[in-house]
KOLLO-854934 format. One line per field, with one value per residue (C-alpha): residue in three letters; y, z, x. Coordinates in Angstrom, 2 decimals, always signed. Example, Ala and Ser with C-alpha at 12.3 -4.5 7.8 and 13.67 -1.06 7.14 Angstrom:
<recs>
res: [ALA	SER]
v: [-4.50	-1.06]
w: [+7.80	+7.14]
u: [+12.30	+13.67]
</recs>
This chain:
<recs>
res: [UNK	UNK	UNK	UNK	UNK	UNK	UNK	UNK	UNK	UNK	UNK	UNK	UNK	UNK	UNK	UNK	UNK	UNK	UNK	UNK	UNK	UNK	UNK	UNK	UNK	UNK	UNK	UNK	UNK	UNK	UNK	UNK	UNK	UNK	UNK	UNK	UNK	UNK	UNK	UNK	UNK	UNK	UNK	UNK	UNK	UNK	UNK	UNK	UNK	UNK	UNK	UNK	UNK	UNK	UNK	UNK	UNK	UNK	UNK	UNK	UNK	UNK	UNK	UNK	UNK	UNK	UNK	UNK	UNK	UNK	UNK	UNK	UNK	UNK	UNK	UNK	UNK	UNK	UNK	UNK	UNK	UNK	UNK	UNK	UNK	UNK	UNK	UNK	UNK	UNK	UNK	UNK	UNK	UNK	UNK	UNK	UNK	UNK	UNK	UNK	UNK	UNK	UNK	UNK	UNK	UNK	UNK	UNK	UNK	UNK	UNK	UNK	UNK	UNK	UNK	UNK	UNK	UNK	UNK	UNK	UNK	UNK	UNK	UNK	UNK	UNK	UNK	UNK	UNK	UNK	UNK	UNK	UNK	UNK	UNK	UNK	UNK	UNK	UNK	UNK	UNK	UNK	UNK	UNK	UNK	UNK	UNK	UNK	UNK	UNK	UNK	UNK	UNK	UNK	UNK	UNK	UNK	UNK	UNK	UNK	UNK	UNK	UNK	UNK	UNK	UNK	UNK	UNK	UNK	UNK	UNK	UNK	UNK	UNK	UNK	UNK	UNK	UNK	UNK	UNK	UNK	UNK	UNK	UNK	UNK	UNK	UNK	UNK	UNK	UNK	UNK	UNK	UNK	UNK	UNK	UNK	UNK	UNK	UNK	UNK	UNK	UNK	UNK	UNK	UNK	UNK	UNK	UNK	UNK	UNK	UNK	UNK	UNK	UNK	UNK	UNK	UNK	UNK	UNK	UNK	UNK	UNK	UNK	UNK	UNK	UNK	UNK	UNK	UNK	UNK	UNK	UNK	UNK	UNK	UNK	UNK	UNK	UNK	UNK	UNK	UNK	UNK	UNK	UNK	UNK	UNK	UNK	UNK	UNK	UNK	UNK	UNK	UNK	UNK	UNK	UNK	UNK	UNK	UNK	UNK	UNK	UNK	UNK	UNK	UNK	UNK	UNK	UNK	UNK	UNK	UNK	UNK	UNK	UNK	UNK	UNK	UNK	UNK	UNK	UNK	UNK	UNK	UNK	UNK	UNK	UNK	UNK	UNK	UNK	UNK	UNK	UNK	UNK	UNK	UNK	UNK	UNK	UNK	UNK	UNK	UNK	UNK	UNK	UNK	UNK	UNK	UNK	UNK	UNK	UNK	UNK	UNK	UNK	UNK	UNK	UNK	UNK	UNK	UNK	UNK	UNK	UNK	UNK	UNK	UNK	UNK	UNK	UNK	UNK	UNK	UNK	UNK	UNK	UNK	UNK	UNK	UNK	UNK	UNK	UNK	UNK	UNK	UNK	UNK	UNK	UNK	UNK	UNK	UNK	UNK	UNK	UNK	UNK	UNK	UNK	UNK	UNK	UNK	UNK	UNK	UNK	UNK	UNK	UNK	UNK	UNK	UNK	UNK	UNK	UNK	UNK	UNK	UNK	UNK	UNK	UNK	UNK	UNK	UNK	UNK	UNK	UNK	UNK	UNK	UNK	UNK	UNK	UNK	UNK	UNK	UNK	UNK	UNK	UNK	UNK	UNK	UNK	UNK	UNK	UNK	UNK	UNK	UNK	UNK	UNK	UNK	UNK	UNK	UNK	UNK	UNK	UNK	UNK	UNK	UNK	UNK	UNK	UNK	UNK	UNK	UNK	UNK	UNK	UNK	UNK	UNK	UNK	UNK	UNK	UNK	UNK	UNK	UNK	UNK	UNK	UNK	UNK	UNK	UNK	UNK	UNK	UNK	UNK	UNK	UNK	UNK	UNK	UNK	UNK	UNK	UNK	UNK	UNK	UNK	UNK	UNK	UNK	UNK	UNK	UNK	UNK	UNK	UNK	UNK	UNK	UNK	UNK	UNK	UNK	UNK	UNK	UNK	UNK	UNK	UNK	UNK	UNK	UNK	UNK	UNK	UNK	UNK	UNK	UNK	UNK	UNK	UNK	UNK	UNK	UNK	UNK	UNK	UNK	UNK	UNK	UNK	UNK	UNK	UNK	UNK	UNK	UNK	UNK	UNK	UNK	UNK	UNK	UNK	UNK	UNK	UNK	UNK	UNK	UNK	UNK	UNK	UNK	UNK	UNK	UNK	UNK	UNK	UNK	UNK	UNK	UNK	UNK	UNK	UNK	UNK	UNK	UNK	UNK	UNK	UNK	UNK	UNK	UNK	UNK	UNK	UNK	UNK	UNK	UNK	UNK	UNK	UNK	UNK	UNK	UNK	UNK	UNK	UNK	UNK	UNK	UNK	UNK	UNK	UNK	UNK]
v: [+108.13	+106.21	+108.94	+107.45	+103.96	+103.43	+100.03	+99.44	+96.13	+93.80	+90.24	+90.77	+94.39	+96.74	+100.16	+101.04	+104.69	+104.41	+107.10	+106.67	+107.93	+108.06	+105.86	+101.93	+100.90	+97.60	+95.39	+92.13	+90.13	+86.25	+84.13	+84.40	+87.81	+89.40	+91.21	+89.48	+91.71	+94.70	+93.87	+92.53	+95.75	+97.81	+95.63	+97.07	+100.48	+99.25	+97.93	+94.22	+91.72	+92.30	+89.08	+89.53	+87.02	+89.94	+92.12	+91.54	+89.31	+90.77	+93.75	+94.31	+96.48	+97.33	+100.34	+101.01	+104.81	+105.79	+109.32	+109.77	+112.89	+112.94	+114.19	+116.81	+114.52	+111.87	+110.28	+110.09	+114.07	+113.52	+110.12	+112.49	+115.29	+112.88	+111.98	+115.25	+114.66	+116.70	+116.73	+119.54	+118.82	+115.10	+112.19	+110.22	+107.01	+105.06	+102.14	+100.41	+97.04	+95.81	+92.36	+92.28	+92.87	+96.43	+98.71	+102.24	+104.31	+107.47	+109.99	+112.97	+112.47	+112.19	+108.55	+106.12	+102.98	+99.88	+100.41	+103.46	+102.47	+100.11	+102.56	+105.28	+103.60	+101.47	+105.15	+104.96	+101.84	+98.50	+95.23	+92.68	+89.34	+85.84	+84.89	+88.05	+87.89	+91.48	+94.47	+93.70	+89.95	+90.54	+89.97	+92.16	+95.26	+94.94	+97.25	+100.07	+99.53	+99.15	+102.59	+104.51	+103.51	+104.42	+107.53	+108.43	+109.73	+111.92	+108.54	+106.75	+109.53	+109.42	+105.61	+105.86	+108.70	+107.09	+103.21	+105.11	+107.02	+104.51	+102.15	+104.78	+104.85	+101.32	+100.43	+103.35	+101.92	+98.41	+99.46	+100.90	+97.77	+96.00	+98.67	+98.83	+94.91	+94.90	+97.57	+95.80	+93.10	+95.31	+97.39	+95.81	+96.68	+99.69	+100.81	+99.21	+101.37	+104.78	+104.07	+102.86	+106.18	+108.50	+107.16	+107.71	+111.38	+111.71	+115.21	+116.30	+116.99	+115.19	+112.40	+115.27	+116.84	+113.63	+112.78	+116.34	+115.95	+112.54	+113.71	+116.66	+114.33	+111.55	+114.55	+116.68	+116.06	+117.32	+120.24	+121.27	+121.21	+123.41	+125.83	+126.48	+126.90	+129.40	+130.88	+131.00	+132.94	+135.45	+135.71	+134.29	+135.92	+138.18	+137.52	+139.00	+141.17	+142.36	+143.34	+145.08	+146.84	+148.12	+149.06	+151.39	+153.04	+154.00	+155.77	+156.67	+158.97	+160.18	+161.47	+163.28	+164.97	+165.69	+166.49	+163.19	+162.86	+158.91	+158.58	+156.13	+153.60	+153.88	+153.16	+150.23	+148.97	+149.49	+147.57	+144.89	+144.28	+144.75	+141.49	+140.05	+139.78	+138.58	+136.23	+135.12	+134.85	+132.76	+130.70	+130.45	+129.24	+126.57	+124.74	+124.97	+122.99	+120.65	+117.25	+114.58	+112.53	+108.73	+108.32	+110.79	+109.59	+106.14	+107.72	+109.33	+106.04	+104.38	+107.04	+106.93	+103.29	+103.40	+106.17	+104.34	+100.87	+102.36	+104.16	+100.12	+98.80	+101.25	+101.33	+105.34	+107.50	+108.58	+112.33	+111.21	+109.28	+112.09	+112.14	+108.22	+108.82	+111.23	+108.54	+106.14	+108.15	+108.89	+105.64	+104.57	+107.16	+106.30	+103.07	+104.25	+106.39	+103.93	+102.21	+105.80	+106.70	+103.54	+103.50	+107.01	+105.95	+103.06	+104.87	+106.94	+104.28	+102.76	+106.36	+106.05	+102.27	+103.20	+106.17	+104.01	+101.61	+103.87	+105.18	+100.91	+100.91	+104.00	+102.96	+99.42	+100.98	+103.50	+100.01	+98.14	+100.83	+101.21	+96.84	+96.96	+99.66	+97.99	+94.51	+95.89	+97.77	+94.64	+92.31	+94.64	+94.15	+90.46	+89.80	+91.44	+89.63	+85.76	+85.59	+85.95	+82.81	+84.60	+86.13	+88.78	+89.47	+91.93	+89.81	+92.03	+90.33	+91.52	+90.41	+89.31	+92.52	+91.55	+92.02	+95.30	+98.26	+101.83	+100.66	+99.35	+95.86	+94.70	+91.98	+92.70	+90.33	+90.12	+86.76	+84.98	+81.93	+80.98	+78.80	+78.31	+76.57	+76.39	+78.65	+81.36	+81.88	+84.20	+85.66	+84.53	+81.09	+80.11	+81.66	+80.29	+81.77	+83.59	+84.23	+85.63	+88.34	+89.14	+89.86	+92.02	+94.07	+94.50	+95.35	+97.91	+99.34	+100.53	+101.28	+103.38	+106.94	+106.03	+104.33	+106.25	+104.93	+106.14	+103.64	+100.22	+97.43	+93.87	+91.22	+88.38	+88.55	+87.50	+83.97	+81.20	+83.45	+84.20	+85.12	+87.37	+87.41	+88.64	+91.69	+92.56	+92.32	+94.52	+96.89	+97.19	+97.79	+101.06	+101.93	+101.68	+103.37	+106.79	+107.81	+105.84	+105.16	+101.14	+98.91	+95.43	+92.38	+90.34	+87.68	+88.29	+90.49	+91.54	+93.15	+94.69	+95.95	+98.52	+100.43	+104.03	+102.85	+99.51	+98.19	+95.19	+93.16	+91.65	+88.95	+89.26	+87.29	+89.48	+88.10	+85.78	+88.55	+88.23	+91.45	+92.48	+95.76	+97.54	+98.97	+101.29	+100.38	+102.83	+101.89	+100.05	+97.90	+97.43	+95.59	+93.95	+92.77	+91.74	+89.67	+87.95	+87.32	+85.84	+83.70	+82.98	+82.85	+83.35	+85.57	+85.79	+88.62	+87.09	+87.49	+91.39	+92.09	+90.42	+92.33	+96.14	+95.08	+94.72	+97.55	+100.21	+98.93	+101.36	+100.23	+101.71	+103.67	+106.22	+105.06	+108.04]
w: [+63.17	+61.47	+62.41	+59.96	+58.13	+55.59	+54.29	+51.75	+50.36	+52.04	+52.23	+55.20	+55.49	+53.54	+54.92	+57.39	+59.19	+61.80	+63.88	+65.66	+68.35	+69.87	+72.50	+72.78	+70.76	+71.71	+69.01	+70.18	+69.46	+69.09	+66.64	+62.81	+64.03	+61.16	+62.98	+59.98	+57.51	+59.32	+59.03	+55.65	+54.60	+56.23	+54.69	+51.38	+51.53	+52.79	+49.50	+50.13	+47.34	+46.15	+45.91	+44.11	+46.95	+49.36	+47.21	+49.27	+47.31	+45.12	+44.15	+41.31	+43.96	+47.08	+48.20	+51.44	+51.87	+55.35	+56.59	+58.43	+60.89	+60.16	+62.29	+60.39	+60.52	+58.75	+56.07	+54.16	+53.71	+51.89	+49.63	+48.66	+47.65	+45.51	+43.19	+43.33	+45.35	+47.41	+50.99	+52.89	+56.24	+56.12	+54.20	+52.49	+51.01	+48.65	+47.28	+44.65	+43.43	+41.24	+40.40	+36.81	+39.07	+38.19	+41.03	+41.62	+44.18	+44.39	+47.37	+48.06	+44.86	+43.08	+41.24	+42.26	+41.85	+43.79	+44.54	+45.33	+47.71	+49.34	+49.74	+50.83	+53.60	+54.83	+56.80	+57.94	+59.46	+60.38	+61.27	+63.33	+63.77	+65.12	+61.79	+60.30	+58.31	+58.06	+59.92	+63.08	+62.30	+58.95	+59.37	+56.25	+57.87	+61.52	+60.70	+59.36	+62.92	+64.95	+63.07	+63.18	+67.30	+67.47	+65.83	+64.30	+61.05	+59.90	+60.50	+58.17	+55.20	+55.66	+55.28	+52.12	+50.49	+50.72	+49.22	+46.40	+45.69	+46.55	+44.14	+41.72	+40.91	+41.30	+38.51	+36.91	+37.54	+36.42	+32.65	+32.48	+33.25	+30.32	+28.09	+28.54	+28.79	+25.53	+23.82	+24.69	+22.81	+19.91	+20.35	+17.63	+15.27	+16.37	+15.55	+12.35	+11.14	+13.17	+10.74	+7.87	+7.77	+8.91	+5.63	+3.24	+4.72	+3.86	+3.28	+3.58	-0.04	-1.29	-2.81	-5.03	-5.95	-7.25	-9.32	-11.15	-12.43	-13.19	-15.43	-16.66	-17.73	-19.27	-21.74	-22.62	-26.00	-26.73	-24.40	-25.80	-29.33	-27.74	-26.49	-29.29	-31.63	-29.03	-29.22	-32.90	-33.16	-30.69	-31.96	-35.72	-39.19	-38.97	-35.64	-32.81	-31.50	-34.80	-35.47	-32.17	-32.87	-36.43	-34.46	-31.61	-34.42	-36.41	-33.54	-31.77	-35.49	-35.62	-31.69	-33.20	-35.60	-33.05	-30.02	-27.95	-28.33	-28.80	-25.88	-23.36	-26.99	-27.44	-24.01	-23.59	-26.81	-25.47	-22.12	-24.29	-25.95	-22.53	-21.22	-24.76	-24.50	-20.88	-22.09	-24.76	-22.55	-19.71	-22.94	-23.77	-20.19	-19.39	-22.86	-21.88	-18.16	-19.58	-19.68	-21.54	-19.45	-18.50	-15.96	-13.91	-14.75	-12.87	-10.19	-9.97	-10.19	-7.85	-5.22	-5.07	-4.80	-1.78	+0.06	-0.91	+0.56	+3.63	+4.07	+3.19	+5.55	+8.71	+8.05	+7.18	+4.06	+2.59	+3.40	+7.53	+6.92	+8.61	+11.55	+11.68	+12.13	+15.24	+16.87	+16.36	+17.23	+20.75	+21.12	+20.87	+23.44	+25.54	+25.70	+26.97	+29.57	+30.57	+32.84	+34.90	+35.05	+36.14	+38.90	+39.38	+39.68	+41.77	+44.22	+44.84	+44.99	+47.70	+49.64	+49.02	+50.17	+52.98	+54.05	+53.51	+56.04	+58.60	+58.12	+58.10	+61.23	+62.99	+61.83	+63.26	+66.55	+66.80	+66.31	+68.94	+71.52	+70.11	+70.13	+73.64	+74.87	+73.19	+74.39	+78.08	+77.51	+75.87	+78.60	+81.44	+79.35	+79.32	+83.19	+83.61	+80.33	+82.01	+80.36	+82.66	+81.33	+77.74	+76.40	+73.70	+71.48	+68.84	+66.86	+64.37	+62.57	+59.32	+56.51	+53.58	+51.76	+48.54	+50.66	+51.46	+50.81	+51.07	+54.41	+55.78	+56.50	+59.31	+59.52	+61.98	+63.18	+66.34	+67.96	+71.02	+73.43	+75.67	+77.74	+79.66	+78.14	+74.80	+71.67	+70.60	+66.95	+65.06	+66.38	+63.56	+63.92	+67.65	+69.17	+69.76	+68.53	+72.15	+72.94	+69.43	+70.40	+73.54	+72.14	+69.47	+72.34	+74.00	+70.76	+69.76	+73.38	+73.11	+69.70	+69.51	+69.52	+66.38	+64.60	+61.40	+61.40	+63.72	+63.84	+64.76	+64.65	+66.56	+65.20	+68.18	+69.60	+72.88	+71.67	+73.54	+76.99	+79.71	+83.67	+84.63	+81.55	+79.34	+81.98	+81.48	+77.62	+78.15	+80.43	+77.75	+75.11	+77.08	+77.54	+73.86	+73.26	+75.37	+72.32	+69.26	+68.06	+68.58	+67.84	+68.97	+67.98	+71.08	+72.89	+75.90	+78.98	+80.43	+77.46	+76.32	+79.81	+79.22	+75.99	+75.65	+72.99	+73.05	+69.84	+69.13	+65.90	+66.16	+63.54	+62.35	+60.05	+58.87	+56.46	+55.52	+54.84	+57.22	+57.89	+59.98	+62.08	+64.11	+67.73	+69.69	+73.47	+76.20	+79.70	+80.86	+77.63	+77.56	+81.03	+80.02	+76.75	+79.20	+81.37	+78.11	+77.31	+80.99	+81.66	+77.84	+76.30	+80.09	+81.29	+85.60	+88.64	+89.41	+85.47	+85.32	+88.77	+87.83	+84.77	+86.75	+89.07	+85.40	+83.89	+86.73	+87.70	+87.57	+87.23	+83.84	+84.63	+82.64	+79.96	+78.90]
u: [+6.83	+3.81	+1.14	-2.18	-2.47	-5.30	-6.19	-8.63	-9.15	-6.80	-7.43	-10.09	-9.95	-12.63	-12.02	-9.54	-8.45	-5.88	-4.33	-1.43	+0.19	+3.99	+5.28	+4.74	+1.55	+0.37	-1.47	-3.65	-6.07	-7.00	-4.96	-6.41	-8.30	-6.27	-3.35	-0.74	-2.69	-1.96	+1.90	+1.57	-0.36	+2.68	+5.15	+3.74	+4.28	+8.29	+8.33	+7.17	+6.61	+2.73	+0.99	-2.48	-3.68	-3.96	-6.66	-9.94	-12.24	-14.99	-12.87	-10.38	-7.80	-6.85	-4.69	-2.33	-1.75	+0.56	+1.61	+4.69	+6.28	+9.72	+12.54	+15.13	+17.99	+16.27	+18.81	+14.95	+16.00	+18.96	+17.93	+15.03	+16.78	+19.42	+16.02	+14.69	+11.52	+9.69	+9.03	+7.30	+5.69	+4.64	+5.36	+2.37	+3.01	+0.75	+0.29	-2.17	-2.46	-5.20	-5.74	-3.38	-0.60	-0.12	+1.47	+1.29	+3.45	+3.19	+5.62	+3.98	+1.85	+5.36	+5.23	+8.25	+9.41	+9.28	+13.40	+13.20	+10.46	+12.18	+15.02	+13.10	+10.60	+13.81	+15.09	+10.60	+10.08	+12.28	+10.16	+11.32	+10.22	+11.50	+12.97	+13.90	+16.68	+17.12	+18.39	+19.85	+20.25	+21.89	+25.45	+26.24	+24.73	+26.29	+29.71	+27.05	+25.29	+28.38	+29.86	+26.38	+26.62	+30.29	+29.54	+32.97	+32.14	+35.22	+37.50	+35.41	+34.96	+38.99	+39.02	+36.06	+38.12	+42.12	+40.68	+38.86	+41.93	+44.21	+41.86	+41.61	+45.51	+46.59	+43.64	+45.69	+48.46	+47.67	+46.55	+49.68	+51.57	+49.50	+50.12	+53.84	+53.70	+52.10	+54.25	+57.41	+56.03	+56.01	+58.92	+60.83	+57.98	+58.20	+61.41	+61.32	+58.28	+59.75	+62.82	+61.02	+58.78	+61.39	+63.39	+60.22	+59.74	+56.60	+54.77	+51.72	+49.73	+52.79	+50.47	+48.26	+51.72	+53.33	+49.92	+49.90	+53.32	+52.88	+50.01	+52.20	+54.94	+52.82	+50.87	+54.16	+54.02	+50.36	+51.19	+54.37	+52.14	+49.73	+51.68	+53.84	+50.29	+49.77	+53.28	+53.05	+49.45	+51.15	+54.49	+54.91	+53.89	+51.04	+50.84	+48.35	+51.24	+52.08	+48.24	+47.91	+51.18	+49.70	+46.91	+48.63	+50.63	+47.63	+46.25	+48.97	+49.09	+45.83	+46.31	+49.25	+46.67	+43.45	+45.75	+45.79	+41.93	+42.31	+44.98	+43.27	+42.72	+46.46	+47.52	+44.60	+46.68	+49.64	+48.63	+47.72	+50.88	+53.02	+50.44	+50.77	+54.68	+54.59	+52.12	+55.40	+57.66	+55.45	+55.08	+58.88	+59.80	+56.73	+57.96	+61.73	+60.38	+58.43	+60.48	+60.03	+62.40	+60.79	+63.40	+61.04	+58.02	+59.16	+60.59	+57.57	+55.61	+58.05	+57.71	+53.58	+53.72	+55.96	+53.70	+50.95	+51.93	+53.28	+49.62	+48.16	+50.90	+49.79	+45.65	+46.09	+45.66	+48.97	+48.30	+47.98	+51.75	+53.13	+51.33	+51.15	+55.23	+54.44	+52.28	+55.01	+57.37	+55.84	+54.81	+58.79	+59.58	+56.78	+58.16	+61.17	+60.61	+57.35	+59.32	+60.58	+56.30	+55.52	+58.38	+56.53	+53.64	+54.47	+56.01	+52.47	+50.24	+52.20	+51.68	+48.48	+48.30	+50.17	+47.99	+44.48	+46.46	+46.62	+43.42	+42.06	+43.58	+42.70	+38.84	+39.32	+40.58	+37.22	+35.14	+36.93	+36.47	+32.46	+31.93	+33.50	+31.28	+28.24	+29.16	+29.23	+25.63	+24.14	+25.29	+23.70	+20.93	+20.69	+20.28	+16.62	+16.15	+16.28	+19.19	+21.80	+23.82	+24.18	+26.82	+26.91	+30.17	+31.05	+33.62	+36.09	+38.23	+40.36	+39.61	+42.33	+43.85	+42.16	+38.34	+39.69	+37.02	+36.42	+34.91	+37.87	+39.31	+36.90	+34.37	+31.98	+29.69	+27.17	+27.89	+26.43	+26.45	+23.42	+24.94	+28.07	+30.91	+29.25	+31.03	+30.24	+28.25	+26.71	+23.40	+21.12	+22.35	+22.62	+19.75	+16.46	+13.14	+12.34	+16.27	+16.75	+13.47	+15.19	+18.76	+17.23	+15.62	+18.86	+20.23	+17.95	+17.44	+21.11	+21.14	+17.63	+19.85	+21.42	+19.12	+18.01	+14.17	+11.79	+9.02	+10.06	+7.89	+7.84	+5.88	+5.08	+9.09	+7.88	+6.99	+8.16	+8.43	+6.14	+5.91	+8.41	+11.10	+7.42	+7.49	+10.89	+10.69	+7.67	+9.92	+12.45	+10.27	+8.34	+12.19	+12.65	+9.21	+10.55	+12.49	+10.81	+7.89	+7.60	+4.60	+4.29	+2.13	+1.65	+0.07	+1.41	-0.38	+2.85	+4.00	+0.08	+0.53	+3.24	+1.55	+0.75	-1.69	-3.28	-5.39	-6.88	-7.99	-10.87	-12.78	-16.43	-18.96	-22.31	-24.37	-21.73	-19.18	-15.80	-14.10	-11.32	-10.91	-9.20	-10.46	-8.59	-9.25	-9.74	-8.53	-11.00	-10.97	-7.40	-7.96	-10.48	-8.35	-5.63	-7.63	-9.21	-5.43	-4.60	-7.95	-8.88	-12.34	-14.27	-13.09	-12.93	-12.91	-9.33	-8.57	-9.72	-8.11	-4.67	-4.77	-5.31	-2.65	-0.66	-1.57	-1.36	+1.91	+4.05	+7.40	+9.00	+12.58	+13.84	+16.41	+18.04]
</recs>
């Protein structure tokens, strides 16, 4: 509930420090006194449009600040917790506009935005007015407020889970179509390339092996010439083998003479010539494998330039042929077992179809049970309203498989007739300005355990009625009042009657300077406001004594 509002700088308003109570508080006052700015001031911490219009003239910004209790199984709890704010004890709202246009919200002193304002304050407070075009007479909310009144939860988290699997895998599904679609389109490509690459054989490094032969084959000459120079200083007259040989024999004779003193020289020697001759014969066999064949040389050429326009042909490098063959490969046999997954595949999406069916119309049975049992509490609602020709109908009807949703298949729509004989229509749309008020009372009279705010506000609903249908929208509202907090804007003395808490706005010029406030009336006041309502500007002894007989009246039953 709205426990404080503080205004400061609005339009008319300098300073203002309201307390609120619980129950049915009553706001009044004479027309232009200023009670829109109240509204429009609340309106802005629900997220309203900010029009720089409504900052008090002479200063550069005004600011709307309102504290809220909050009952535990507020949705506010959970939306809070999803953005990682912070809510212990109270909720304080603020808002501050200065005359740029600039805005600053801040929840619990955590800044917001203005969506998540709106989001937020919308589980707070819900203000209804003659031509409000939101809430109850929204058509696009009233399955939410028929399901939140029917109050079959697990049902509908079965219906929201089976469409978004159900969704899930035919969107699957349908990719798969167009990609099997598309690849049959291609399938003769396909099995040309699988073929074409599976005849190449490709390998990897093959590319790096073919280009250092090619350059082997296309320089034999100068290395054959180099390699027998090198042969020839090993190996040919007065040779390095022959030296080193001289060499091990010298000392292999002195060792003879000092008793193997120079052994480790001779056997380093002798090392050397064992590498020496390995070194010859390494020699020997490179020259005999070096061809000088051109038929291999073009082969080789012949060979590179396939690989190489295969890798052009296919986007790739010629080192990534081979796996280019694997993808091809796969893609060939994906193509022809595609049509068993898909048959698969099929064949689970219609389970899952089948079982989102089922759950459609399981969830479409709970809401004709809930609109008949609201239909039957709204119209024993209507008589005591003056409107006992009126007739109220929750209309379902299923919608075309293609408006199917995670919320089922029904369209739900509040629909009325105020007269006999006459058809029925949707609520925002046939009802007059006064009969509109007084099926929204019914509505939300019925629908006040469910409802996720706790502060509801009515701006003037009782226009356009008087006498005894003004007491009975009064009644309902006190009835309302016994388990939310609801405040009313009224001009009429049956309804100011009924409040727990009675305020009114009053209008006043100083020195030029117009301001609006707020007073909060004690009993004796709130006659005397009532009789000011009944008589008008002079007020009479039949005035103030029509008005106690109003306001000590006690006629309010219980509704719960």
């Amino acid at each position: 509930m709205l426990k404080s509002l503080s205004i400061r700088n609005v339009v008319l308003i300098d300073s203002l420090d309201i307390d609120f109570s619980n129950g049915l508080i009553v706001l009044t006052g004479e027309t232009g006194a200023g009670k829109s700015i109240l509204l429009d001031s609340l309106g802005l911490l629900l997220g309203n449009r900010a029009e720089s219009s409504l900052i008090r003239s002479g200063t550069d910004k005004l600011s709307v600040t309102g504290v809220f209790e909050v009952n535990s199984g507020n949705k506010i709890f959970e939306l809070a917790k999803e953005y990682d704010l912070d809510i212990d004890g109270d909720i304080i709202i603020k808002r501050i506009i200065t005359a740029d246009g600039k805005n600053k919200i801040w929840f619990n002193d955590q800044i917001i935005s203005l969506k998540l304002l709106k989001e937020l304050s919308s589980n707070l407070i819900e203000i209804h007015g003659q031509h409000d075009n939101q809430g109850l007479l929204n058509p696009a909310t009233h399955c939410d407020i028929l399901d939140n009144y029917g109050c079959y939860e697990e049902i509908t988290a079965k219906t929201k889970q089976s469409y978004q699997q159900y969704k899930a895998l035919n969107n699957e599904l349908k990719t798969k179509e167009q990609e099997l679609a598309k690849a049959k389109e291609d399938e003769e490509n396909l099995c040309h390339w699988v073929k074409e690459l599976e005849k190449a054989a490709p390998q990897k490094g093959e590319e790096e092996q073919l280009r250092s032969r090619r350059s082997e084959l296309m320089n034999a000459e100068k290395i054959i010439e180099k390699l027998n120079a090198a042969y020839s200083a090993l190996n040919g007259g007065n040779s390095v083998l022959e030296q080193i040989s001289k060499a091990r024999n010298a000392i292999s004779r002195a060792n003879e003479i000092v008793s193997g003193k120079y052994a480790d020289i001779e056997q380093n020697l002798e090392n050397a010539l064992y590498t020496l001759n390995d070194a010859v014969e390494q020699i020997e066999n490179n020259s005999a494998d070096i061809s000088l064949n051109q038929n291999e040389i073009d082969n080789i050429e012949t060979r590179l330039f396939m690989l190489r326009d295969l890798a052009k042909k296919h986007q790739t490098e010629v080192d990534m042929l081979p796996e280019k063959l694997e993808e091809l490969s796969n893609a060939l046999n994906s193509l022809q077992k595609g049509e068993d997954c898909l048959a698969e595949m099929r064949q689970n999406v219609a389970k899952l179809r089948a079982e989102y069916i089922k759950n459609a119309e399981d969830l479409s049975k709970k809401r004709q049970a809930a609109a008949q049992k609201l239909d039957k509490s709204i119209m024993k609602e209507l008589p005591p309203l003056k409107m006992e020709k009126a007739v109220f109908k929750t209309a379902l009807v299923q919608k075309d498989e293609n408006q199917w949703g995670e919320n089922g298949w029904d369209s739900v729509c509040f629909e009325v007739s105020t007269n006999p004989n006459t058809p029925m229509g949707a609520l925002n749309k046939i009802a007059s300005g006064g009969e509109l008020s007084r099926f929204m009372l019914a509505l939300k009279v019925n629908l006040a355990q469910q409802s996720s705010q706790e502060t509801l506000i009515f701006d003037e609903i009782d226009t356009g009625i008087g006498g005894a249908t003004a007491e009975a929208v009064g009644e309902r509202l006190s009835r309302l009042a016994q388990n939310e907090q609801v405040l009313v804007v009224t001009h009429s003395p049956q309804v100011a009657a009924f409040s727990n808490e009675h305020f009114k706005v009053e209008k006043k010029t100083v020195a030029d300077i117009t301001t609006t406030n707020l007073i909060k009336l004690a009993q004796n006041e709130k006659i005397e406001e009532i009789a000011r309502m009944l008589a008008g500007e002079k007020i009479t002894k039949e005035a103030r004594a029509a008005a106690t007989v109003l306001v000590n009246k006690d006629n309010i039953p219980t509704l719960f």
